[in-house]
C-alpha positions as CSV (number, residue, x, y, z in Angstrom):
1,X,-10.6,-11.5,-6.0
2,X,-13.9,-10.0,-4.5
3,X,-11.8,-11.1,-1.1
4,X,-8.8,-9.0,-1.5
5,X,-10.5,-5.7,-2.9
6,X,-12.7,-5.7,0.0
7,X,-9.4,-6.2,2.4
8,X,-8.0,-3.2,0.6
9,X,-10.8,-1.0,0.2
10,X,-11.6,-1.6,4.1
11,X,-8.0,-0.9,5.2
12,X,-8.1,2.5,2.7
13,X,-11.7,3.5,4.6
14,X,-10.6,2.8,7.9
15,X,-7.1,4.8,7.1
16,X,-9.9,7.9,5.9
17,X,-12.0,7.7,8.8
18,X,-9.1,7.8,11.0
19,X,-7.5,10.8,9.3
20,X,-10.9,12.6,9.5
21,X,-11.4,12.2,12.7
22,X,-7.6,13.2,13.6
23,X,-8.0,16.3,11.4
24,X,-11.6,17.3,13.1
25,X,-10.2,17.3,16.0
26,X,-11.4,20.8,18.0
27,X,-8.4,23.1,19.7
28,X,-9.1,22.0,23.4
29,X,-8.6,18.5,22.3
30,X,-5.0,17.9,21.2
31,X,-4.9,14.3,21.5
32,X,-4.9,12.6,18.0
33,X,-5.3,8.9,17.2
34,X,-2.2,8.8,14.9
35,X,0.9,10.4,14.7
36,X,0.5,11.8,11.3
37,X,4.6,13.0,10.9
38,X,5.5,9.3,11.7
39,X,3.3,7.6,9.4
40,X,4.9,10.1,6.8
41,X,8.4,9.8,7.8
42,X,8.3,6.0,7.4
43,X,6.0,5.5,4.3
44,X,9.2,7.8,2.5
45,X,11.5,5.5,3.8
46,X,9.4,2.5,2.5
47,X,9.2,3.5,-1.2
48,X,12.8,5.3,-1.4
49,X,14.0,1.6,-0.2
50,X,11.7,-0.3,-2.5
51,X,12.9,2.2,-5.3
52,X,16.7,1.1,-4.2
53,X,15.8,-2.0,-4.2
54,X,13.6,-2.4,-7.7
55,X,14.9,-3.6,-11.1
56,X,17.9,-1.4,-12.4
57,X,16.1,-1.4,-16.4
58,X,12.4,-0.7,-16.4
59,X,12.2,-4.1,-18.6
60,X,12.5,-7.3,-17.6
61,X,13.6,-9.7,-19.6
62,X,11.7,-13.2,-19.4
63,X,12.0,-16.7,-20.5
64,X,9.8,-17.8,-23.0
65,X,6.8,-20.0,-21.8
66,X,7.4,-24.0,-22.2
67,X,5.2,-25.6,-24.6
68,X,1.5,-27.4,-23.3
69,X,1.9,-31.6,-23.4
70,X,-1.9,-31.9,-22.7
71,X,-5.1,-29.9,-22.0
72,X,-6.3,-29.3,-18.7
73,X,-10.2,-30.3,-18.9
């Protein structure tokens, strides 16, 4: 678990230092890292399609759990 929120909270500070440094950028120096209306454009198109593509009723109906034989020790 430690693994993952450190994956995540290093791709989210890397993402921040990046934008800062795009955004600090002085006028004689036009040349950014990342293209800022790209990265826009297409993370709209990712959550409009993953909103398409998501569960039509906001409750999902589930089978009931199968009853235990044995404990696991």
């Amino acid at each position: 678990m430690r693994l993952l929120v450190g994956i995540i909270l290093g791709a989210v500070l890397t993402i921040i230092g990046v934008y800062i440094v795009d955004m600090g950028a002085d006028g004689t120096e036009q040349r950014h890292m990342v293209n800022w209306d790209v990265v826009g454009a297409r993370i709209s198109d990712l959550t409009s399609g993953l909103k398409r593509s998501g569960p039509t009723s906001p409750v999902r109906s589930r089978a009931p759990p199968k009853p235990r034989l044995h404990r696991d020790f």
